[in-house]
ZAVOMAR-325994 format. One record per atom (N, C-alpha, C): residue number from 1; residue in three letters; x, y, z. Coordinates in nm, 4 decimals. Each point is the difference from the previous one (the first is absolute). Last residue first. Layout:
! residues N
REC,resi,resn,c1,c2,c3
REC,NUM,ALA,X,Y,Z
...
! end
This chain:
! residues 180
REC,resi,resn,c1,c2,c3
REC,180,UNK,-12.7808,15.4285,3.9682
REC,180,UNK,-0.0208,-0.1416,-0.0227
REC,180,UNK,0.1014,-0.0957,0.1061
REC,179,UNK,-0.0853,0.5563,-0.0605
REC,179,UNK,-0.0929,-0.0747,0.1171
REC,179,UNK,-0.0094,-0.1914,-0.1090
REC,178,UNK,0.2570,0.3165,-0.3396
REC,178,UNK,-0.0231,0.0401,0.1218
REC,178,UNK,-0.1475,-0.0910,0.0270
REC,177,UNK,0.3801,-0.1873,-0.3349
REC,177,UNK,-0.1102,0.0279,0.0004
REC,177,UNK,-0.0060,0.0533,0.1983
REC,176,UNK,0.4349,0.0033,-0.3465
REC,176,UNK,-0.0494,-0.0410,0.1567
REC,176,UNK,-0.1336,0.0632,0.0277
REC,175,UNK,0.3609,-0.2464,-0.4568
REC,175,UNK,-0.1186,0.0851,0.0627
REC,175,UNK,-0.0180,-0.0061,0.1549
REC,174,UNK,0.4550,-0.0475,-0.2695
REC,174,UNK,-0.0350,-0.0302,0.0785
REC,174,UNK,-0.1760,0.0826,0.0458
REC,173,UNK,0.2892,-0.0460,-0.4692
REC,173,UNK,-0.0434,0.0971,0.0521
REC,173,UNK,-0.0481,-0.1059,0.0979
REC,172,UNK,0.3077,-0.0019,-0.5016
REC,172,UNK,-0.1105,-0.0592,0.1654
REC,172,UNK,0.0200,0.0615,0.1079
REC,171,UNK,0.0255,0.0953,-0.5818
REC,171,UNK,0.0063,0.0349,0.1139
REC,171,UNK,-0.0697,-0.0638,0.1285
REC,170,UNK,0.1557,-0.1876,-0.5381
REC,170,UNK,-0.1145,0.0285,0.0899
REC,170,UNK,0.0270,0.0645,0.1384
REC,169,UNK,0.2263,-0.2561,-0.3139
REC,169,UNK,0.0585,0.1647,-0.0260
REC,169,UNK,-0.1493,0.0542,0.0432
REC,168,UNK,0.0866,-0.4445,0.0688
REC,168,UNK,0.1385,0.0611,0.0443
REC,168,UNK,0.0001,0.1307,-0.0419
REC,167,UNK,-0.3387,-0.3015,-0.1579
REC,167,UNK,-0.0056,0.0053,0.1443
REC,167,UNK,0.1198,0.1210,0.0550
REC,166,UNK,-0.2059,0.0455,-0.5407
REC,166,UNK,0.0913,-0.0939,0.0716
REC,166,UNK,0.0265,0.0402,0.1553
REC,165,UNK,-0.3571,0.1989,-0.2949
REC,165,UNK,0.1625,0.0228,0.0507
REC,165,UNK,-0.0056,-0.1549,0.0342
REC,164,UNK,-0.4473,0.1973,-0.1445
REC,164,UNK,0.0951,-0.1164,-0.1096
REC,164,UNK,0.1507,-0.0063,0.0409
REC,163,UNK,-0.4946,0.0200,0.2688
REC,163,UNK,0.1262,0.0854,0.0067
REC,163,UNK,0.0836,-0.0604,-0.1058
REC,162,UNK,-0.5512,-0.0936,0.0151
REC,162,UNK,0.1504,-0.0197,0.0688
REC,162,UNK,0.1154,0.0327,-0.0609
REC,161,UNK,-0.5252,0.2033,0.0833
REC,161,UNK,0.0873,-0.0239,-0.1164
REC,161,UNK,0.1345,-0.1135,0.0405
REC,160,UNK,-0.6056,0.1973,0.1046
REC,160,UNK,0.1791,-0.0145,0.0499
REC,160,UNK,0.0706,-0.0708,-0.0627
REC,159,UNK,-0.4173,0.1796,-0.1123
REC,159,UNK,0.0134,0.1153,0.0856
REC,159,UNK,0.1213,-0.0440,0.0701
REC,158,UNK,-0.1884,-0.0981,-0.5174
REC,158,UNK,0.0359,-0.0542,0.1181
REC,158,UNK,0.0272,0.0803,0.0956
REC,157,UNK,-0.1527,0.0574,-0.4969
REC,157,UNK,-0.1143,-0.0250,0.1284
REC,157,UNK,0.0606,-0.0306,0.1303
REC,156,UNK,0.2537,0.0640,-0.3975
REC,156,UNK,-0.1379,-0.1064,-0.0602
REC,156,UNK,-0.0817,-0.0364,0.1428
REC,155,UNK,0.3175,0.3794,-0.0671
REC,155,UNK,-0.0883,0.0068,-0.1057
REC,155,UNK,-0.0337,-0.1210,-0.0071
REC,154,UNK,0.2490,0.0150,0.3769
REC,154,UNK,-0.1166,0.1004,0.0288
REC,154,UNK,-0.0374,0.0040,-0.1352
REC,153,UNK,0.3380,-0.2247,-0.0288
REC,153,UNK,-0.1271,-0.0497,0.0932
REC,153,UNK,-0.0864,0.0975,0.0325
REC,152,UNK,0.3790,0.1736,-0.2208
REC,152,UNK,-0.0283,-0.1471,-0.0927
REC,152,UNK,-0.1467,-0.0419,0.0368
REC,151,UNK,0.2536,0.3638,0.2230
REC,151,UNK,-0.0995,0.0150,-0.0790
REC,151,UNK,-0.0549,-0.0673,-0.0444
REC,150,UNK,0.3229,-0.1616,0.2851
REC,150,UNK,-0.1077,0.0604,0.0793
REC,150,UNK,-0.1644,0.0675,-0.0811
REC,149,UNK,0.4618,-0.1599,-0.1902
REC,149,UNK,-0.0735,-0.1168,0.0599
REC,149,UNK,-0.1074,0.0503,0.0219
REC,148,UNK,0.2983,0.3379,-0.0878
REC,148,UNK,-0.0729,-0.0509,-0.0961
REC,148,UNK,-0.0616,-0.1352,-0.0236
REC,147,UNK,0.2347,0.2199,0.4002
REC,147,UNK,-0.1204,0.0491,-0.0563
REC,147,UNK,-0.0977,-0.0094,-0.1288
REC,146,UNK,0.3881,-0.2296,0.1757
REC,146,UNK,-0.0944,0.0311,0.1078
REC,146,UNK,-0.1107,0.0200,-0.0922
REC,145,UNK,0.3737,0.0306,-0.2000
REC,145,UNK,-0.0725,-0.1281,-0.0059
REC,145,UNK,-0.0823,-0.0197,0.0573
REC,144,UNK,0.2575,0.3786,0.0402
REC,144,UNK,-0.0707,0.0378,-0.1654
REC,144,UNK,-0.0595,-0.1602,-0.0164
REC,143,UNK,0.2741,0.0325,0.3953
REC,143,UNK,-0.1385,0.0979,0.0271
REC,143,UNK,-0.0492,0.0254,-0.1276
REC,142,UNK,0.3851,-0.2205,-0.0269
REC,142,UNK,-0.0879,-0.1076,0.1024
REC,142,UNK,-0.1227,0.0919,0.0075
REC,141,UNK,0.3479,0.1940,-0.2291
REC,141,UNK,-0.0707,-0.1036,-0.0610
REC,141,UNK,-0.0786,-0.0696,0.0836
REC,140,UNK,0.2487,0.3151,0.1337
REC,140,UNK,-0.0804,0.0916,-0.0547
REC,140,UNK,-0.1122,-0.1298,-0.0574
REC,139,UNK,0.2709,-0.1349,0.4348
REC,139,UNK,0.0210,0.0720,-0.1304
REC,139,UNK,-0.0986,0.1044,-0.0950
REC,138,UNK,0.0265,-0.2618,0.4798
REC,138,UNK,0.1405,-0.0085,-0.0121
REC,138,UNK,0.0022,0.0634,-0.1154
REC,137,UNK,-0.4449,0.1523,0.2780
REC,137,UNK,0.0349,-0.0615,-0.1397
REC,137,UNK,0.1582,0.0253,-0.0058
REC,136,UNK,-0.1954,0.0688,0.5570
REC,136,UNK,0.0093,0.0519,-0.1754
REC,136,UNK,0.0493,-0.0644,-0.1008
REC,135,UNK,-0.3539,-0.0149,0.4573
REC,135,UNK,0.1216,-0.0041,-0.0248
REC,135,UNK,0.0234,0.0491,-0.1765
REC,134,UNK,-0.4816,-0.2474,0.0994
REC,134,UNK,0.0728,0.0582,0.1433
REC,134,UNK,0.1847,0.0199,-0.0846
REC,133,UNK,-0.5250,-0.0260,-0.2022
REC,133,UNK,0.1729,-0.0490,-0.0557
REC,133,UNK,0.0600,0.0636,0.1027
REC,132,UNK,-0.5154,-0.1469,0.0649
REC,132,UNK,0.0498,0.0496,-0.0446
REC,132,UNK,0.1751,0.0344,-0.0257
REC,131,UNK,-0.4088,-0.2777,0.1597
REC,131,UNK,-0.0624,0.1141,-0.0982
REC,131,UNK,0.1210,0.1024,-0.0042
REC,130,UNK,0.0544,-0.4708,0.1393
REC,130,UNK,-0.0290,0.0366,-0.1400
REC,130,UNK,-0.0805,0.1300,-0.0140
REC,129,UNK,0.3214,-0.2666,0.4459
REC,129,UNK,-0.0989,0.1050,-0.0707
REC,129,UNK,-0.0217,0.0215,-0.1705
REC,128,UNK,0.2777,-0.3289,0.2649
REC,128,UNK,-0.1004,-0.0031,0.0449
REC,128,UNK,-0.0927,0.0823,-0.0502
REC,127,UNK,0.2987,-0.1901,-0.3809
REC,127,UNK,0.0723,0.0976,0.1772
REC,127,UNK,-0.1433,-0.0189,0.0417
REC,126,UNK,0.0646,-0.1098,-0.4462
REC,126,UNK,0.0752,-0.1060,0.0789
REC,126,UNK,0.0280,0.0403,0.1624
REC,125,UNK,-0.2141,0.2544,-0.3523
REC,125,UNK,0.1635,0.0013,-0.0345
REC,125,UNK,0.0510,-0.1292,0.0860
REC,124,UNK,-0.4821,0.2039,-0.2322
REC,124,UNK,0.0261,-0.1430,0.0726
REC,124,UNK,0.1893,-0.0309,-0.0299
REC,123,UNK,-0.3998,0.4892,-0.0285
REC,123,UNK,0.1390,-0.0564,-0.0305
REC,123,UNK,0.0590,-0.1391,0.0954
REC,122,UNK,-0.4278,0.3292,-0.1278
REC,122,UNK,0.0203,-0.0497,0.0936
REC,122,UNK,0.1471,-0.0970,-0.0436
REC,121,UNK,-0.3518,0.4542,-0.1076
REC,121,UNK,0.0713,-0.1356,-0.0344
REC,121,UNK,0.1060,0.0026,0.0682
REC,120,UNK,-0.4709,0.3333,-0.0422
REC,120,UNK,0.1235,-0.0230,0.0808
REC,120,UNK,0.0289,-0.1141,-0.0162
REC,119,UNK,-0.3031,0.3131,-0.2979
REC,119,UNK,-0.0025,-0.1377,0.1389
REC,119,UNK,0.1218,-0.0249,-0.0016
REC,118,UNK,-0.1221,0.3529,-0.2879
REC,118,UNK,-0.0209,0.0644,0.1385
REC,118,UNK,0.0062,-0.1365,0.0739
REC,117,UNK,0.1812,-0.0697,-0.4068
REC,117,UNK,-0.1749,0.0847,-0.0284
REC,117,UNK,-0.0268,0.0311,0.1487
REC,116,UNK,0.4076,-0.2377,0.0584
REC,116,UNK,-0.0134,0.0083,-0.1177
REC,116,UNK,-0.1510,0.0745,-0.0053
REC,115,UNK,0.4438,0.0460,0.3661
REC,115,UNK,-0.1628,-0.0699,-0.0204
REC,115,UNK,-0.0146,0.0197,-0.1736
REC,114,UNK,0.4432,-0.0974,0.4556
REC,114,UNK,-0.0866,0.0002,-0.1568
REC,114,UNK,-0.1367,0.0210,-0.0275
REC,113,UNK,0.4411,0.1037,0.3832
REC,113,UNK,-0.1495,-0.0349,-0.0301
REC,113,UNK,-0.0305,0.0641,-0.1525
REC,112,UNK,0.4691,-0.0749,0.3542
REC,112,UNK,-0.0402,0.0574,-0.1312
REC,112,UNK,-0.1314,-0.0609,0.0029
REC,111,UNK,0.3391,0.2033,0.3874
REC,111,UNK,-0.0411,-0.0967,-0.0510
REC,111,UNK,-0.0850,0.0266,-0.0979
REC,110,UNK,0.5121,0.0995,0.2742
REC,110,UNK,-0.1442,0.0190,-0.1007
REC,110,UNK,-0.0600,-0.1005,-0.0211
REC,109,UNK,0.0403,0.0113,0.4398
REC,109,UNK,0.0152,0.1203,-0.1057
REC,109,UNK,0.1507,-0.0792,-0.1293
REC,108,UNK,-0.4164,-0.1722,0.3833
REC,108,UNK,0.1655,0.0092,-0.0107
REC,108,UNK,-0.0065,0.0618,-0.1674
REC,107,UNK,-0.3884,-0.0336,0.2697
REC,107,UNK,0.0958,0.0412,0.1155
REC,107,UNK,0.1265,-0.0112,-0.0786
REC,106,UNK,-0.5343,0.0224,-0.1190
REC,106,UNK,0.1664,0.0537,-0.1126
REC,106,UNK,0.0220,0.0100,0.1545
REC,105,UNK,-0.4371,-0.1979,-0.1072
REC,105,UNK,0.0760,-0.0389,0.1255
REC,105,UNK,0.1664,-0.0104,-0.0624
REC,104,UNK,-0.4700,0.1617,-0.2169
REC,104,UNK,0.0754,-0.0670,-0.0871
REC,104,UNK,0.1514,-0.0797,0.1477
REC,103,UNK,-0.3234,0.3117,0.1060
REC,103,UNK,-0.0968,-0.0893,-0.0321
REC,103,UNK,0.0965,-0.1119,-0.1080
REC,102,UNK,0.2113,0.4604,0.2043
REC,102,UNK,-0.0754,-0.1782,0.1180
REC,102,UNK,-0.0705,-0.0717,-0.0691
REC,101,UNK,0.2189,0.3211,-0.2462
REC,101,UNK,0.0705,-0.0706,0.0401
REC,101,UNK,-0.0415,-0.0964,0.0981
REC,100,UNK,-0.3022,0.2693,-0.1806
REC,100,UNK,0.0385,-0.1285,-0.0952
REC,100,UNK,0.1142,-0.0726,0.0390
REC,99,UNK,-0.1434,0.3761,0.2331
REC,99,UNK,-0.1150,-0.0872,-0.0417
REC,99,UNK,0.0537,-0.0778,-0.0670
REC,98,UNK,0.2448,0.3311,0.0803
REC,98,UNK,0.0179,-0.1172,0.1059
REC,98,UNK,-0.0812,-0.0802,0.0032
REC,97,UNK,0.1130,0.4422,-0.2983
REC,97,UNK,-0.0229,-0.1450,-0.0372
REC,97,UNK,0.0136,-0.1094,0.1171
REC,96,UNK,-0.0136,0.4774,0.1174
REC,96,UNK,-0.1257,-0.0186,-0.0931
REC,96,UNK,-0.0088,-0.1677,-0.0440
REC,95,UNK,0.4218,0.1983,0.2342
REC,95,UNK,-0.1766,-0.0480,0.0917
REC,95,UNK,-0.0833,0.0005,-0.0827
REC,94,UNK,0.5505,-0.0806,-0.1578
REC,94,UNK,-0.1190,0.1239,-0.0473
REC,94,UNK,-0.1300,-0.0747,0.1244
REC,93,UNK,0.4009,-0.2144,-0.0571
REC,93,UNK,0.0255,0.0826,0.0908
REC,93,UNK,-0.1320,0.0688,0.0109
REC,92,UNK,0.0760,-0.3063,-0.3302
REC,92,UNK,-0.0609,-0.0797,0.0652
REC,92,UNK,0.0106,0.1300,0.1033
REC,91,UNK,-0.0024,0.0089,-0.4988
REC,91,UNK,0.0582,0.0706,0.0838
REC,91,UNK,-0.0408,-0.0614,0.1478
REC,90,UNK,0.0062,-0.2029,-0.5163
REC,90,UNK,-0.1024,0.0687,0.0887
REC,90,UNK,0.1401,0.0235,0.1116
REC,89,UNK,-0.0432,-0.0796,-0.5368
REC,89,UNK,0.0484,0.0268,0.1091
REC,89,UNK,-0.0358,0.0205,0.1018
REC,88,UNK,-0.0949,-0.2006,-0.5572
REC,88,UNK,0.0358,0.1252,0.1241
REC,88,UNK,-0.0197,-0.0121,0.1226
REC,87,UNK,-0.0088,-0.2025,-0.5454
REC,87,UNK,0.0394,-0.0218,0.1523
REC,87,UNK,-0.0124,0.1066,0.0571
REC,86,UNK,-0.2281,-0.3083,-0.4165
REC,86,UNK,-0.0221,0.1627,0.0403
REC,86,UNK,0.0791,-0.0365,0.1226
REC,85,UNK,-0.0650,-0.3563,-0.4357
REC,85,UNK,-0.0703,-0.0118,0.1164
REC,85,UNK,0.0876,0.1858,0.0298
REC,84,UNK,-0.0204,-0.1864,-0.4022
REC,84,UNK,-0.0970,-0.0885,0.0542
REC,84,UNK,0.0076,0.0236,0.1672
REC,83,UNK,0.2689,0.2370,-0.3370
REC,83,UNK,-0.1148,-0.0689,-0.1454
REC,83,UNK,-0.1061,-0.0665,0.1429
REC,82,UNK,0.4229,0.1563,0.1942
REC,82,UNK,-0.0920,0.0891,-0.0325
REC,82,UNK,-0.1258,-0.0373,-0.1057
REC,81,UNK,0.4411,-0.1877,0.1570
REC,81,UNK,-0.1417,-0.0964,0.0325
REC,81,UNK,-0.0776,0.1020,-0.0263
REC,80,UNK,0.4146,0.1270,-0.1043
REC,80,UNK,0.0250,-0.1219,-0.0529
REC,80,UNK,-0.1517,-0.0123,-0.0076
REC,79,UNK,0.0859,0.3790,0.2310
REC,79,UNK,-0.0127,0.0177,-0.1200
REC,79,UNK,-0.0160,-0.0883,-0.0836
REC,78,UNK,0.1234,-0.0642,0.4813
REC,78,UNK,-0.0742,0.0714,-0.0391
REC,78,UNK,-0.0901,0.0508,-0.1175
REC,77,UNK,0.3867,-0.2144,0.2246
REC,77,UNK,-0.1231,-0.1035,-0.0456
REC,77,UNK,-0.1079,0.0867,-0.1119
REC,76,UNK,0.3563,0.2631,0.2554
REC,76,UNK,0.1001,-0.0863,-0.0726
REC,76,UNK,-0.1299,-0.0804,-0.1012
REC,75,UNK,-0.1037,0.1881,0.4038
REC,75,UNK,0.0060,0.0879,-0.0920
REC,75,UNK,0.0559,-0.0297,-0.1374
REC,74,UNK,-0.0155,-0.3449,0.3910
REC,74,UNK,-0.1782,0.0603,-0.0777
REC,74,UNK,0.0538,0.1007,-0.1081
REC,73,UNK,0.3898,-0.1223,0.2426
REC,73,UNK,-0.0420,-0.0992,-0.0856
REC,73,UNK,-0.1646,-0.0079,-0.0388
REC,72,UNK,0.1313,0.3405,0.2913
REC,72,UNK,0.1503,-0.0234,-0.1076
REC,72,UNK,-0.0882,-0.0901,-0.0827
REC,71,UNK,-0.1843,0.0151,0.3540
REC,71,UNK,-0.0554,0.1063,-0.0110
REC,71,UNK,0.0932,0.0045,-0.1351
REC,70,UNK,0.1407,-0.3011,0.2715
REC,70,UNK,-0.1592,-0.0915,-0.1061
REC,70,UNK,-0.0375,0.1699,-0.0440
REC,69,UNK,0.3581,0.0769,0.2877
REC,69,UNK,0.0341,-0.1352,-0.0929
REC,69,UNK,-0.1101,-0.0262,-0.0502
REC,68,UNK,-0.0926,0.3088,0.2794
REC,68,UNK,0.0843,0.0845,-0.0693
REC,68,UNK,0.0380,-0.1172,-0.0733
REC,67,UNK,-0.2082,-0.1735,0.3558
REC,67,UNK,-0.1089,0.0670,-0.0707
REC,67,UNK,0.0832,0.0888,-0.1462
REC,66,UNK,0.3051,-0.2217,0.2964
REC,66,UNK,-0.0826,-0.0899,-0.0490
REC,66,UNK,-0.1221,0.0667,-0.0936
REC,65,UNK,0.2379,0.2723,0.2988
REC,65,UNK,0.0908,-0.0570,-0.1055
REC,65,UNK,-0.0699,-0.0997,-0.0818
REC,64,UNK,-0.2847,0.4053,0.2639
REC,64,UNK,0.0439,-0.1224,0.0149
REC,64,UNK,0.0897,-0.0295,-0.1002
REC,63,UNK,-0.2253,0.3882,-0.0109
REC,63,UNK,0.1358,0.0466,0.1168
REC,63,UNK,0.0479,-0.1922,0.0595
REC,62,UNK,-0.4358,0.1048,-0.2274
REC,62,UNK,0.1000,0.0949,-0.0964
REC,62,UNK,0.1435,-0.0045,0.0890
REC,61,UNK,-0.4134,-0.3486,0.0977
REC,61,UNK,0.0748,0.1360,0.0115
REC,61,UNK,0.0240,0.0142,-0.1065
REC,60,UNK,-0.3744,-0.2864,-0.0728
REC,60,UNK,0.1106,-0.0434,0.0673
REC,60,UNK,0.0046,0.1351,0.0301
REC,59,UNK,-0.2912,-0.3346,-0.3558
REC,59,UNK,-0.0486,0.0633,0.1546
REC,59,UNK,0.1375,0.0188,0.0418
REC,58,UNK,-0.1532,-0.0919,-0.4914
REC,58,UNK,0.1082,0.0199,0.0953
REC,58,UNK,-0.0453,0.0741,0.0856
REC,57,UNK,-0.3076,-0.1677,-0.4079
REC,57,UNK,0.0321,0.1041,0.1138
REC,57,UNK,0.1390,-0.0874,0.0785
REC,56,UNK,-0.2622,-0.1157,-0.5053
REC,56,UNK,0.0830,-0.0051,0.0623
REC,56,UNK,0.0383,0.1186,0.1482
REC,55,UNK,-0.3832,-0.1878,-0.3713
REC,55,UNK,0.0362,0.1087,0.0550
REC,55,UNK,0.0947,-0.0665,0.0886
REC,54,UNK,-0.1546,-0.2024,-0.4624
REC,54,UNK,0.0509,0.0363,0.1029
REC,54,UNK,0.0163,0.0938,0.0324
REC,53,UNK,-0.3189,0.0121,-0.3939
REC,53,UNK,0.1546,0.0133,0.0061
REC,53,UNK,-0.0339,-0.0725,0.1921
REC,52,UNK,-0.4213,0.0803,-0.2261
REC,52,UNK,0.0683,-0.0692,-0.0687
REC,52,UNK,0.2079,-0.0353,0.0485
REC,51,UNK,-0.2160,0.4251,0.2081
REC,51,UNK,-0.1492,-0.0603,-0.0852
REC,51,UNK,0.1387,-0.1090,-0.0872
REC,50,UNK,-0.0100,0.3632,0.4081
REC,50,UNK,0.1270,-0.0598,-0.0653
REC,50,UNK,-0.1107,-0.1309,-0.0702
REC,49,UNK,-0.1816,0.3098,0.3366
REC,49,UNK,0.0212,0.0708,-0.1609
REC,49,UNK,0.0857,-0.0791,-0.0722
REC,48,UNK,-0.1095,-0.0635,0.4483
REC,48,UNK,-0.1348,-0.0278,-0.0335
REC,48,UNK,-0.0160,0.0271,-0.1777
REC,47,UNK,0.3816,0.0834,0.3431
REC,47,UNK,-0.0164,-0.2026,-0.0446
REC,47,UNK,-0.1426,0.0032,-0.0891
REC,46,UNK,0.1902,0.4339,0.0645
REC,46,UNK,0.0901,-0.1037,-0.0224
REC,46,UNK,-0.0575,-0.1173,-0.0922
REC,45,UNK,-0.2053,0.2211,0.3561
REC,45,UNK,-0.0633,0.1063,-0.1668
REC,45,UNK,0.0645,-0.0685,-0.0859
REC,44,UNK,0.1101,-0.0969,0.4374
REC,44,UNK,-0.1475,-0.0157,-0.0511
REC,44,UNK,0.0007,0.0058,-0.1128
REC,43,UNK,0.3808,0.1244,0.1833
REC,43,UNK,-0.0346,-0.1290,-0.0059
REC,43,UNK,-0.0912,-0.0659,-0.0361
REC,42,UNK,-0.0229,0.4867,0.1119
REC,42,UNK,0.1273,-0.0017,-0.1101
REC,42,UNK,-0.0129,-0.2191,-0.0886
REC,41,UNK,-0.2326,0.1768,0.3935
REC,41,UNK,-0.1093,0.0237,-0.1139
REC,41,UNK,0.1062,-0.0286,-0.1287
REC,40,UNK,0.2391,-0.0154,0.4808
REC,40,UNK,-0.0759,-0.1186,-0.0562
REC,40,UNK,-0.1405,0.0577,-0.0780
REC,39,UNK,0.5088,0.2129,-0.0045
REC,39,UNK,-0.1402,0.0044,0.0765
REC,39,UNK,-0.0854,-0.1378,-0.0473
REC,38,UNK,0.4523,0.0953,-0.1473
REC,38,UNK,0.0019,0.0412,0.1641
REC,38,UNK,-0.1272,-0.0164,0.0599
REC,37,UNK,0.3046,-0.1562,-0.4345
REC,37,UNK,-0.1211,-0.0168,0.0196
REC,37,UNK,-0.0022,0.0695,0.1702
REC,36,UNK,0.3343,0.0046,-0.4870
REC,36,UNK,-0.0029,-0.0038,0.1832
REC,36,UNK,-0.1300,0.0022,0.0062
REC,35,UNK,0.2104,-0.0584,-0.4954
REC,35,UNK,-0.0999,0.0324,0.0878
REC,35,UNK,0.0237,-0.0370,0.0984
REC,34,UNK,0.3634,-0.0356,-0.3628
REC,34,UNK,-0.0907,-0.0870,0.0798
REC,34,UNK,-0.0512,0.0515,0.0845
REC,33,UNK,0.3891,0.1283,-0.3432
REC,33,UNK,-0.1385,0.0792,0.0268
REC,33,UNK,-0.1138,-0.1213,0.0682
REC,32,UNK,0.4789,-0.0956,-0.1842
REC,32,UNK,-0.0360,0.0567,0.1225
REC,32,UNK,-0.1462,0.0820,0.0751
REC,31,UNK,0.0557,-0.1632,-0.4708
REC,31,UNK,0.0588,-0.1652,0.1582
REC,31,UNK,-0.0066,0.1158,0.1139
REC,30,UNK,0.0178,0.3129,-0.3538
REC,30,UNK,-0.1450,-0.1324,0.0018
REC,30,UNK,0.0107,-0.0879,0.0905
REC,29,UNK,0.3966,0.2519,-0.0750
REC,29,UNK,-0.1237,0.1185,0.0907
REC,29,UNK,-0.0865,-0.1206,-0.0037
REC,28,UNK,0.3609,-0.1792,-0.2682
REC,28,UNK,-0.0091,-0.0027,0.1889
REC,28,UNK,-0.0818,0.1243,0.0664
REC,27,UNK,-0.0336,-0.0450,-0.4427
REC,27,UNK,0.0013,-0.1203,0.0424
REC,27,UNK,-0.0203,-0.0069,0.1445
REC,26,UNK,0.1657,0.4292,-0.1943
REC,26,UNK,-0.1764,-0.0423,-0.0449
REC,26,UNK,-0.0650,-0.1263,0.0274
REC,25,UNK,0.4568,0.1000,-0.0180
REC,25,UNK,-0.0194,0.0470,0.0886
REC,25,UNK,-0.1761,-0.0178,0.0380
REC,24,UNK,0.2234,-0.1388,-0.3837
REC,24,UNK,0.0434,-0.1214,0.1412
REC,24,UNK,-0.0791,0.0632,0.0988
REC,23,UNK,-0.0156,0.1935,-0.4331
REC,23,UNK,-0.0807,-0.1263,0.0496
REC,23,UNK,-0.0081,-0.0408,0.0970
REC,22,UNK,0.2509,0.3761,-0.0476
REC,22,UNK,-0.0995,0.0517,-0.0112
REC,22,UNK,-0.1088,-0.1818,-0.0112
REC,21,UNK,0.4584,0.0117,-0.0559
REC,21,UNK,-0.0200,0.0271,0.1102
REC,21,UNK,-0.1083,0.0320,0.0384
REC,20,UNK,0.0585,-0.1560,-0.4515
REC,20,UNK,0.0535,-0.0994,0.1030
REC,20,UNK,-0.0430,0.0713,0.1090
REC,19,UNK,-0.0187,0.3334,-0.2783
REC,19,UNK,-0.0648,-0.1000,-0.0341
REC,19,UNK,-0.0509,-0.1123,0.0896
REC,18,UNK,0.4415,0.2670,0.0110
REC,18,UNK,-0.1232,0.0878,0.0411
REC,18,UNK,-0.1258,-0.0728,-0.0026
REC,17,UNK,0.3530,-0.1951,-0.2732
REC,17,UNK,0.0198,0.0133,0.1693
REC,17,UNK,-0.1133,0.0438,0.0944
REC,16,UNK,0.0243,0.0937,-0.5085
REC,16,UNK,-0.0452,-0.1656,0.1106
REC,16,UNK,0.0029,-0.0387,0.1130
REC,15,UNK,0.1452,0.4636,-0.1727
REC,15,UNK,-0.1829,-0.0894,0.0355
REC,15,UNK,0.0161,-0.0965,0.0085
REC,14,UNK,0.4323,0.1028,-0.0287
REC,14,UNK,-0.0691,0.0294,0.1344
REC,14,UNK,-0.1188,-0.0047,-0.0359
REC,13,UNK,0.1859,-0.1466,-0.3752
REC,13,UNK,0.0589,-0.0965,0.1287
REC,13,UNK,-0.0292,0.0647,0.1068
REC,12,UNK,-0.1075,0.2441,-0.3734
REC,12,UNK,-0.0330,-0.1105,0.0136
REC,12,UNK,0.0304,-0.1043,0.0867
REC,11,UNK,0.2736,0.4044,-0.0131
REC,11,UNK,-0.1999,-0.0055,0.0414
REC,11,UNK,-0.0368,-0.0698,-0.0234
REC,10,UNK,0.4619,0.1188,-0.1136
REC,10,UNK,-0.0568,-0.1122,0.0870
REC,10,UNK,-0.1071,0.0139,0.0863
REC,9,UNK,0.1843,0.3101,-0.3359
REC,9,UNK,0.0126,-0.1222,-0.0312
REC,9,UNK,-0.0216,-0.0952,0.0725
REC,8,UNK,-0.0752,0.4644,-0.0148
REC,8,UNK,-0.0617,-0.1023,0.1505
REC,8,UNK,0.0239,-0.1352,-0.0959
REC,7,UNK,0.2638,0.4313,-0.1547
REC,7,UNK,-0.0294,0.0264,0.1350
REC,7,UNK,-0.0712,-0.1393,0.0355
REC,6,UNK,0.3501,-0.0322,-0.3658
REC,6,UNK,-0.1238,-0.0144,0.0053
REC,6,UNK,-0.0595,0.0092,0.1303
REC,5,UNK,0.4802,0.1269,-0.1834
REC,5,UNK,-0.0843,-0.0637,0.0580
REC,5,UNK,-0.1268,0.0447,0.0029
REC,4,UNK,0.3833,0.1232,-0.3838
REC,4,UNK,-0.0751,0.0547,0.0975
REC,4,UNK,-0.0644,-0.1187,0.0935
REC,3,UNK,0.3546,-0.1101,-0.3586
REC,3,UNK,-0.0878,0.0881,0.0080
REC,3,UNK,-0.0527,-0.0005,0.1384
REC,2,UNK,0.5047,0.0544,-0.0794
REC,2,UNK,-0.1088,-0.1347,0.0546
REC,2,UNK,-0.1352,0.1011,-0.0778
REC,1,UNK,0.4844,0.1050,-0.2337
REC,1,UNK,-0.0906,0.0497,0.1003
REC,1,UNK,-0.1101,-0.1031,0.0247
! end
């Protein structure tokens, strides 16, 4: 006669399991949890509260492919650069934030603005504009270099940094300054 089976002889191999799934899942809630910004006090309060760390904003849609590709690869960054710099999101559709979209001149989506202690840094990518990262990071790594350049200089005082990519993984962008 067999003896008897052991009802959860294989419970140890489903908590682990269970375990595992319960990390992973807990992983990908965090990366995904990146603040939308709709109002401009939201931005304010933001830039005026993010003390020591990069503030990282993404100006874009929700309904752009490109904005949905760096929106991927921020959430992804996310947790890596967390010791030093903060990302979140701005909603460019929203009328509250058009203040910043005009004063910062967001016509092409996405685009990314840095500030460190509430001053705004200035990124030397080799493109006409340095205040700010027109288009989207080819990786997770190019934007975890970005930004940890960006902190680098801003902790010994600098308000502009040059871009550590290599030319070719730099986004170009035709500027068309209005009434010139």
């Amino acid at each position: 006669m067999k003896p008897p089976k052991k009802k959860f002889e294989s419970f140890p191999f489903c908590l682990g399991l269970l375990k595992r799934q319960i990390r992973d899942h807990r992983e990908k809630m965090e990366s995904v949890l990146l603040p939308t910004l709709t109002k401009k006090e939201e931005i304010d309060r933001i830039i005026n509260n993010t003390i020591d760390k990069v503030l990282v904003l993404r100006f874009g849609r929700t309904s752009d492919e490109n904005c949905l590709l760096l929106d991927d690869i921020l959430e992804k960054s996310a947790r890596d650069v967390s010791k030093f710099a903060t990302v979140a999101l701005v909603d460019v559709d929203s009328d509250q934030v058009q203040v910043y979209v005009n004063y910062f001149d967001i016509t092409l989506f996405p685009s990314t603005v840095f500030f460190f202690n509430a001053h705004h840094m200035k990124l030397d990518s080799g493109t006409a504009d340095h205040t700010k990262w027109v288009g989207k990071f080819h990786e997770k790594q190019d934007f975890i270099d970005v930004v940890e350049v960006i902190f680098r200089g801003a902790m010994k005082g600098k308000m502009i940094v040059h871009c550590p990519l290599p030319p070719e993984r730099i986004p170009k962008f035709q500027l068309l300054y209005k009434d010139v």
